[in-house]
ChimeraX commands (.cxc) that place a marker at each C-alpha (Angstrom):
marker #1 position 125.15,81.39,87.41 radius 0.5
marker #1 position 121.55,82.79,86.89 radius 0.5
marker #1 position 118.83,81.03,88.82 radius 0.5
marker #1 position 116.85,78.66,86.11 radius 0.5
marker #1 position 113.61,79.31,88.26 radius 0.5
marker #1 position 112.62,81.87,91.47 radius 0.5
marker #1 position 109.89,79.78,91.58 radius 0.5
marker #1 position 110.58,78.32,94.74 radius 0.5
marker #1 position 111.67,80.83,96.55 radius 0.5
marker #1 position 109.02,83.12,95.60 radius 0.5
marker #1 position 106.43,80.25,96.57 radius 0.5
marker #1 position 108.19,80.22,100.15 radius 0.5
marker #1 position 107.80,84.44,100.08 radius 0.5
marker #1 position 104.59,84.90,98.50 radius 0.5
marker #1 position 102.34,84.45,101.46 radius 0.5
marker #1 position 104.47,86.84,103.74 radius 0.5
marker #1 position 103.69,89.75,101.72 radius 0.5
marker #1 position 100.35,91.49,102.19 radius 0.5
marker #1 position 98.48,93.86,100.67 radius 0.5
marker #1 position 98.06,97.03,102.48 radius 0.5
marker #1 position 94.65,99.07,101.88 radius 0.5
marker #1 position 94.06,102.45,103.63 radius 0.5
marker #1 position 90.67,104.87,103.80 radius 0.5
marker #1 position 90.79,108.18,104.91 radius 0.5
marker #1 position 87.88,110.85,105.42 radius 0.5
marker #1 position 88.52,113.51,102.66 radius 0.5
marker #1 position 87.32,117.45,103.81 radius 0.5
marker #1 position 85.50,118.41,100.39 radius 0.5
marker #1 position 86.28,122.24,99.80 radius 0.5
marker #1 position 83.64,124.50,101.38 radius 0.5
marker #1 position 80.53,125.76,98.88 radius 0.5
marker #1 position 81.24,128.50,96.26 radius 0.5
marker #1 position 79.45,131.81,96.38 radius 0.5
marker #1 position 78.06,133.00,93.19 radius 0.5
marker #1 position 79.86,134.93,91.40 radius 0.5
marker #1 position 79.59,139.38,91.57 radius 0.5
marker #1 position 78.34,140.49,88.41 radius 0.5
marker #1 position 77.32,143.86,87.22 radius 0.5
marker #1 position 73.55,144.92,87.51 radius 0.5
marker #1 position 71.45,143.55,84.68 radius 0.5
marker #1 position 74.18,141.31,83.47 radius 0.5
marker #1 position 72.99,138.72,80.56 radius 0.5
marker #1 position 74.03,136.14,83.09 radius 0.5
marker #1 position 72.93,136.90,86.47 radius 0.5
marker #1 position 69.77,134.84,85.83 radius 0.5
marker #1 position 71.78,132.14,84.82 radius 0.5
marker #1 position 74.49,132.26,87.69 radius 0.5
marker #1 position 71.65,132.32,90.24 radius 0.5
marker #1 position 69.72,129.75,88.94 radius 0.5
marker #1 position 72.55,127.31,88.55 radius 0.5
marker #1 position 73.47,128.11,92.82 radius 0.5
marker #1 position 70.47,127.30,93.93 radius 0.5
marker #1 position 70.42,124.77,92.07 radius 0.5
marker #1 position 73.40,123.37,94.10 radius 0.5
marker #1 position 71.62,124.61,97.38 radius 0.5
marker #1 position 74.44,126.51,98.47 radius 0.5
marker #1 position 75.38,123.82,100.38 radius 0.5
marker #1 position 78.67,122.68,101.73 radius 0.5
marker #1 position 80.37,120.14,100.19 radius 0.5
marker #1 position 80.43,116.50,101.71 radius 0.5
marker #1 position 83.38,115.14,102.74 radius 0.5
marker #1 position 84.51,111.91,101.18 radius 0.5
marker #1 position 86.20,108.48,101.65 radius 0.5
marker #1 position 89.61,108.35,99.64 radius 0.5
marker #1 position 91.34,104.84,99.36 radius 0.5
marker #1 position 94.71,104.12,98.63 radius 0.5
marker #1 position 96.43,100.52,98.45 radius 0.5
marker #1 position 100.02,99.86,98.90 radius 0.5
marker #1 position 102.20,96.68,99.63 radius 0.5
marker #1 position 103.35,95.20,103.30 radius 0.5
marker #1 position 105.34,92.48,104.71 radius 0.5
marker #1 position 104.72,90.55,108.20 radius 0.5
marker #1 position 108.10,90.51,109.97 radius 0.5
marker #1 position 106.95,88.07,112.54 radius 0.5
marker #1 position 104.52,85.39,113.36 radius 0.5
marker #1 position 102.40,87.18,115.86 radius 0.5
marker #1 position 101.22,89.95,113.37 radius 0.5
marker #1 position 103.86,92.76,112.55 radius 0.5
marker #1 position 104.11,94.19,109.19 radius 0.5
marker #1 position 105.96,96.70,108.02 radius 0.5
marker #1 position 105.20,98.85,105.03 radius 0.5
marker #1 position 106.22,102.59,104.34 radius 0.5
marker #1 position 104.92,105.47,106.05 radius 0.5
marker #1 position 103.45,107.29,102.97 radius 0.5
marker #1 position 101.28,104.22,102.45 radius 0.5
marker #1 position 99.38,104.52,105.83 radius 0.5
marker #1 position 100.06,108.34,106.40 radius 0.5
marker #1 position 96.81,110.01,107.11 radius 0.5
marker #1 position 94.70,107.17,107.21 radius 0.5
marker #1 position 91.86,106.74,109.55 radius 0.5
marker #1 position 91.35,102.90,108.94 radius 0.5
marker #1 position 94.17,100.46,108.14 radius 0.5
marker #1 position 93.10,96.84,106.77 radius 0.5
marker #1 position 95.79,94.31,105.95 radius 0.5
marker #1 position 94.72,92.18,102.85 radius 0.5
marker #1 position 96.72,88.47,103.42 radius 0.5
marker #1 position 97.71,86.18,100.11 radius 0.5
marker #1 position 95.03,84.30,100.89 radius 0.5
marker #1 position 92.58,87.16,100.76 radius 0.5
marker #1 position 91.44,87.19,104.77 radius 0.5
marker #1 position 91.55,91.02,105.55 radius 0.5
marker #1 position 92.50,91.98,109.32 radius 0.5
marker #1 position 92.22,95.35,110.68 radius 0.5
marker #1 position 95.56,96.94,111.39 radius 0.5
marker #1 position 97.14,99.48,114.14 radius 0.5
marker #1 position 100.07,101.65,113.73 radius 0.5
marker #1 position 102.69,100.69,116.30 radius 0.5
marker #1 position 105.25,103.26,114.88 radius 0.5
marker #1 position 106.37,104.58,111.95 radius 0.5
marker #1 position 108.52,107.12,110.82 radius 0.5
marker #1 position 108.45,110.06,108.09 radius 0.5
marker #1 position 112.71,110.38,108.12 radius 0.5
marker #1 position 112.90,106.73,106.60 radius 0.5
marker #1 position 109.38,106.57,105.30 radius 0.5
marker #1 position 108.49,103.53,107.62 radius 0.5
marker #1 position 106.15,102.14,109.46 radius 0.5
marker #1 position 104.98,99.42,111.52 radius 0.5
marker #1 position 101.88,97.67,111.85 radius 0.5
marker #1 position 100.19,95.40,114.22 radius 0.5
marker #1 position 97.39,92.71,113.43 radius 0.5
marker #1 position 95.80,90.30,115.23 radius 0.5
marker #1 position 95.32,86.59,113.71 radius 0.5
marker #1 position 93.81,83.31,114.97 radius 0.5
marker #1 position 96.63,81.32,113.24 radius 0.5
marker #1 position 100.42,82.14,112.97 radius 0.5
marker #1 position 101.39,84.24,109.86 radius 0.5
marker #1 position 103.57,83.17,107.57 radius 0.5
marker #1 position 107.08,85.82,108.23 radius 0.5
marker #1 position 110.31,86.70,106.48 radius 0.5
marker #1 position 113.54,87.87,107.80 radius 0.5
marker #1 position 115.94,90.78,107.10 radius 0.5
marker #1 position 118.79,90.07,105.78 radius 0.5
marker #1 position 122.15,92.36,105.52 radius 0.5
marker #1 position 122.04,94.94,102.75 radius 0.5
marker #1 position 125.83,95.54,103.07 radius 0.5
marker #1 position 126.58,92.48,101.89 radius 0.5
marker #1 position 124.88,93.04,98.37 radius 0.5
marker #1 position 127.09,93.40,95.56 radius 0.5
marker #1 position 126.35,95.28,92.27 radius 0.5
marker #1 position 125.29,92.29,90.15 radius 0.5
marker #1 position 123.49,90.45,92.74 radius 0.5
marker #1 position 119.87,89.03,91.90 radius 0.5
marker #1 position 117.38,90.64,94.11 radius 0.5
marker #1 position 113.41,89.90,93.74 radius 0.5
marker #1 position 110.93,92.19,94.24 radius 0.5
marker #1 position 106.94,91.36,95.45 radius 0.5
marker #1 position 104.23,93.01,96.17 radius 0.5
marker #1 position 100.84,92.73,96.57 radius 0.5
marker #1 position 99.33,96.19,95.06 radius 0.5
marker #1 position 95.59,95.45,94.45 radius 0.5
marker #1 position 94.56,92.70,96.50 radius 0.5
marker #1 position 94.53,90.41,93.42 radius 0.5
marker #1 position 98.14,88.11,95.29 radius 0.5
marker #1 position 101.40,88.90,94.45 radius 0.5
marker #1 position 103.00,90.80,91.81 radius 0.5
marker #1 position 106.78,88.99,91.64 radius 0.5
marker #1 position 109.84,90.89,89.40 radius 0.5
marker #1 position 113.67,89.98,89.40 radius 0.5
marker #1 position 116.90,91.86,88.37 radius 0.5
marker #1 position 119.97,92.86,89.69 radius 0.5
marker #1 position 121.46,95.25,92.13 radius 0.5
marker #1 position 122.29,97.87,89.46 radius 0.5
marker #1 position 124.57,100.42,92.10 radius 0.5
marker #1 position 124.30,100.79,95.71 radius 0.5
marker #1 position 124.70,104.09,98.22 radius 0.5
marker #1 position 122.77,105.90,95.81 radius 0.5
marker #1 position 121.69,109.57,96.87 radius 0.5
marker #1 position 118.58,110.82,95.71 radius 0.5
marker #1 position 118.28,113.45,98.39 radius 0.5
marker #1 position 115.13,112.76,99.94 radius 0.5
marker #1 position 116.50,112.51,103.54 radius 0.5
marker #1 position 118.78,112.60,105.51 radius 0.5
marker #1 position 119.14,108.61,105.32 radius 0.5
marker #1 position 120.09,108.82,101.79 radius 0.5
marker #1 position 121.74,105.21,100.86 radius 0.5
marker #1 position 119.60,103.54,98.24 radius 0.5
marker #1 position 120.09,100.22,96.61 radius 0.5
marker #1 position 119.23,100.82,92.93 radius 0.5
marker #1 position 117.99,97.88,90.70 radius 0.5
marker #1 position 116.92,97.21,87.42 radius 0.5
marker #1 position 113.86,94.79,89.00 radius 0.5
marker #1 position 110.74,96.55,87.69 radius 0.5
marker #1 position 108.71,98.26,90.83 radius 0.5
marker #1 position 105.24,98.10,90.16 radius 0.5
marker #1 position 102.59,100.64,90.51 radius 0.5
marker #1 position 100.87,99.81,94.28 radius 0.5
marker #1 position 104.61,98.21,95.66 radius 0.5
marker #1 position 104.93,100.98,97.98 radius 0.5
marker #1 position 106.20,99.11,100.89 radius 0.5
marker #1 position 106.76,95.73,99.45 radius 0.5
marker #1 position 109.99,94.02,100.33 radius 0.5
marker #1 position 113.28,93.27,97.96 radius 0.5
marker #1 position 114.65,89.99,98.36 radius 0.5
marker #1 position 118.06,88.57,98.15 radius 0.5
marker #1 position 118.92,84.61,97.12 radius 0.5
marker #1 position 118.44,83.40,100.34 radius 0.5
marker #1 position 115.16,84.64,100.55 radius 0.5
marker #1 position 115.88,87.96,103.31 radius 0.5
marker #1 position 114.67,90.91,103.23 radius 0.5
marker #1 position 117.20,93.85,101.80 radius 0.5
marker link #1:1,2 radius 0.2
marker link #1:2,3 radius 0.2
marker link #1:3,4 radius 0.2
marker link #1:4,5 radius 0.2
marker link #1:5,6 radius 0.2
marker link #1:6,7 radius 0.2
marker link #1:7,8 radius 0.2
marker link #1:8,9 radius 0.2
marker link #1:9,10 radius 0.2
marker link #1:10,11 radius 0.2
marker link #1:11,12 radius 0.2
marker link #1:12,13 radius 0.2
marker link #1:13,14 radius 0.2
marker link #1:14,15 radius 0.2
marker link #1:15,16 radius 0.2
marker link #1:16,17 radius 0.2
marker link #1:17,18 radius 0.2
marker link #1:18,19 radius 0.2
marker link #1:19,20 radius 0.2
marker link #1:20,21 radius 0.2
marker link #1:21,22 radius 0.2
marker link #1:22,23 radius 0.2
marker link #1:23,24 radius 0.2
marker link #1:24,25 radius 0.2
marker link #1:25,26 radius 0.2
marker link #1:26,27 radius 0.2
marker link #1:27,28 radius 0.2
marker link #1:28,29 radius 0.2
marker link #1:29,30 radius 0.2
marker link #1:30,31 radius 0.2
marker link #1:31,32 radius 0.2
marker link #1:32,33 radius 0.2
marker link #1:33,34 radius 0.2
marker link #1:34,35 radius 0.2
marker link #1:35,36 radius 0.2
marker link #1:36,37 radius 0.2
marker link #1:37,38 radius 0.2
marker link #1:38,39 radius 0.2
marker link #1:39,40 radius 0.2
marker link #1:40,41 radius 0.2
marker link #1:41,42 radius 0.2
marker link #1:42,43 radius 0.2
marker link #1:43,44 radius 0.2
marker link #1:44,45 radius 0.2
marker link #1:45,46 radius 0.2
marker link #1:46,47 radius 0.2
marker link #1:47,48 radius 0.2
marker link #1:48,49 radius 0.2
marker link #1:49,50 radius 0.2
marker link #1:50,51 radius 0.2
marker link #1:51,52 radius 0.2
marker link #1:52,53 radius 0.2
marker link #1:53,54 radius 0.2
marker link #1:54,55 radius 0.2
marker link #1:55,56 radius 0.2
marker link #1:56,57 radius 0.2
marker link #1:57,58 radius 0.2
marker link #1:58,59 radius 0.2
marker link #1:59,60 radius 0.2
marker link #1:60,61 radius 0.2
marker link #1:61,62 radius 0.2
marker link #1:62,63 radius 0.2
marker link #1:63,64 radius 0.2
marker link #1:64,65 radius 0.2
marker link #1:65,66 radius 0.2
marker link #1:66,67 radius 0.2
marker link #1:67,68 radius 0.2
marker link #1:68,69 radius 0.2
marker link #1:69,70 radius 0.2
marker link #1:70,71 radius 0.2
marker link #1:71,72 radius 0.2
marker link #1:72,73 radius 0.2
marker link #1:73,74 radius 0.2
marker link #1:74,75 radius 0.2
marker link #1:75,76 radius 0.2
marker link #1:76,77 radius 0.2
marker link #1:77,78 radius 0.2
marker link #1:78,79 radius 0.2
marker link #1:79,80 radius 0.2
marker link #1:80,81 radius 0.2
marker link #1:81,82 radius 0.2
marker link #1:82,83 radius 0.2
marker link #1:83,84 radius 0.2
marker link #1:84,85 radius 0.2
marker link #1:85,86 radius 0.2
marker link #1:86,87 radius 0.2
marker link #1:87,88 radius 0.2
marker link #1:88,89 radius 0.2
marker link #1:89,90 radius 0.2
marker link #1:90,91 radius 0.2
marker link #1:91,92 radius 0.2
marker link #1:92,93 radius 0.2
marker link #1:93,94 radius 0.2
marker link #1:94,95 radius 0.2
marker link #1:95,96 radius 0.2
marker link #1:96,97 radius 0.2
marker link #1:97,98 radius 0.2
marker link #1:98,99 radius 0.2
marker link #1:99,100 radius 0.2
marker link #1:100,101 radius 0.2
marker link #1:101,102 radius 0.2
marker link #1:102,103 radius 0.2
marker link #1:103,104 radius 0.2
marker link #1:104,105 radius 0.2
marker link #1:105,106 radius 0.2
marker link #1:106,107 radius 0.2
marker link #1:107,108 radius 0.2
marker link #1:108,109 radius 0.2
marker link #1:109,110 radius 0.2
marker link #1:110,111 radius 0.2
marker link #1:111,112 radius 0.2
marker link #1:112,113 radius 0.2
marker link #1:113,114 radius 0.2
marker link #1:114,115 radius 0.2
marker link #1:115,116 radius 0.2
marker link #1:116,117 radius 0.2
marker link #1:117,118 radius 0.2
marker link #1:118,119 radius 0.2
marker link #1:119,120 radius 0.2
marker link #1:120,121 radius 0.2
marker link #1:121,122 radius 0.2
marker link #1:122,123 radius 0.2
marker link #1:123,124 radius 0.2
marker link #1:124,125 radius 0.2
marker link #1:125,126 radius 0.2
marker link #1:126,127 radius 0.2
marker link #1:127,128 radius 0.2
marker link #1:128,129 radius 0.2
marker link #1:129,130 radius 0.2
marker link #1:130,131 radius 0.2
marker link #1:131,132 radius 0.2
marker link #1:132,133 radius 0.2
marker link #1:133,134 radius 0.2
marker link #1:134,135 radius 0.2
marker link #1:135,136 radius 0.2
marker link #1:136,137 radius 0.2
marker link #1:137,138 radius 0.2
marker link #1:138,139 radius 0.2
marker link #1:139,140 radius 0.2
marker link #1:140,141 radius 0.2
marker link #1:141,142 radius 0.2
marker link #1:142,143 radius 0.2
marker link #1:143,144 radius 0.2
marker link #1:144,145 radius 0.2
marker link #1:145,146 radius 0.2
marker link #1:146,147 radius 0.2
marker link #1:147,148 radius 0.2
marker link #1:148,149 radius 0.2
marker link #1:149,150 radius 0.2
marker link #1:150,151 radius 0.2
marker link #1:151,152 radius 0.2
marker link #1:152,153 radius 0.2
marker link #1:153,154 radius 0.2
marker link #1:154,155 radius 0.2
marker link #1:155,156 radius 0.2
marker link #1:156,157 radius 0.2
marker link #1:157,158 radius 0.2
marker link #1:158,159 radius 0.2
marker link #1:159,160 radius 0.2
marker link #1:160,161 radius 0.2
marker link #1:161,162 radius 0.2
marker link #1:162,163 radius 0.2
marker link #1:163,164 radius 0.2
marker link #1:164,165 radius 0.2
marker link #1:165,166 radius 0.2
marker link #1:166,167 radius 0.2
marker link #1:167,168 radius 0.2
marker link #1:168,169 radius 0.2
marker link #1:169,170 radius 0.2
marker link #1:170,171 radius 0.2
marker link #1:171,172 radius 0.2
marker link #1:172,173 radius 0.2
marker link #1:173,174 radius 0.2
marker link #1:174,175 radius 0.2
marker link #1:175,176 radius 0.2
marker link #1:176,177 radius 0.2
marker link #1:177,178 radius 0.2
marker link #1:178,179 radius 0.2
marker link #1:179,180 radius 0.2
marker link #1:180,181 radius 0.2
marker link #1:181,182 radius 0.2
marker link #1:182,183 radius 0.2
marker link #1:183,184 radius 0.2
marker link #1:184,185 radius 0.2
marker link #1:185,186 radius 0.2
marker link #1:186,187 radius 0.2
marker link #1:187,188 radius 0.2
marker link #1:188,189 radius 0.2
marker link #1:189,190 radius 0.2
marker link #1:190,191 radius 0.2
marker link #1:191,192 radius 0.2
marker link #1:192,193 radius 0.2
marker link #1:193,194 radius 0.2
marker link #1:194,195 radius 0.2
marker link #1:195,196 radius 0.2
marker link #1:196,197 radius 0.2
marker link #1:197,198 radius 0.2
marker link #1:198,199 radius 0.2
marker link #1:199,200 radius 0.2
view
């Protein structure tokens, strides 16, 4: 029968998954040259006085941010997340359910599967979840989905396994559980749950 309440479940899960918040220095594209335009044009004055306006100087680069979602694995600071969340990033923070931010390294990751692995050091144990075994989800089966997108806590959906071994040929590990749980924008790396609370 359907669950009357995730509540406590998701109470037990909510403080495993983290948000994940990346900056990265941005190269600007280098300064434009003015344009060539014929002699005594109407708007040569115009041109020129609008590039020096500018300086002719090159562009500054900038500080891009990006946030994603995370989940610590194990007690002594490992969280995974997916390696288009962290790709490219020259400073990693993880942002825990109870808002305390700890800088993160990448331990490994991988583009083939899209994962990654993080490491963070705490003073106190982390709360961590567990995988569980995909295979044995049926079509039907309640899954949960959190994340943690924004830094604002956890963003919790349920649904159902809606068709497993899906293809959608982005690798060459194509074998996706499909479900009608609503993803969230900023879940990018956030875990799916089963019933007993695992990680599938």
């Amino acid at each position: 029968p359907a669950p009357e309440s995730f509540a406590d479940l998701v109470e037990k899960l909510l403080p495993a998954v983290v948000n994940i918040s990346t900056t990265q220095v941005v190269q600007a594209p280098g300064a434009q040259e003015m344009p060539e335009l014929p002699p005594g044009s109407p708007f040569e004055d115009w041109f020129k006085e609008f590039f020096e306006r500018r300086g002719g100087q090159e562009a500054q680069p900038r500080r891009a941010q990006s946030l994603g979602s995370g989940f610590i694995v194990d007690a002594g600071g490992y969280v995974v997340t997916n390696n288009h969340v962290i790709e490219g990033a020259d400073e990693i923070k993880v942002i825990l359910h109870d808002d305390t931010t700890l800088d993160a390294e990448i331990v490994g990751r991988d583009p083939k599967t899209d994962l990654a692995l993080l490491k963070v050091k705490s003073a106190t144990p982390l709360a961590a979840v567990t995988f569980g075994d995909s295979d044995d989800l049926r079509v039907g089966d309640w899954v949960i989905a959190i994340g943690n997108p924004f830094g604002l806590g956890g963003t919790v959906t349920a649904g159902i396994v809606s068709a497993r071994s899906r293809d959608i040929r982005s690798g060459p590990y194509d074998d996706f559980i499909q479900t009608d749980a609503s993803i969230n924008r900023g879940n990018s790396g956030g875990p799916m749950f089963n019933m007993d609370g695992k990680v599938v």
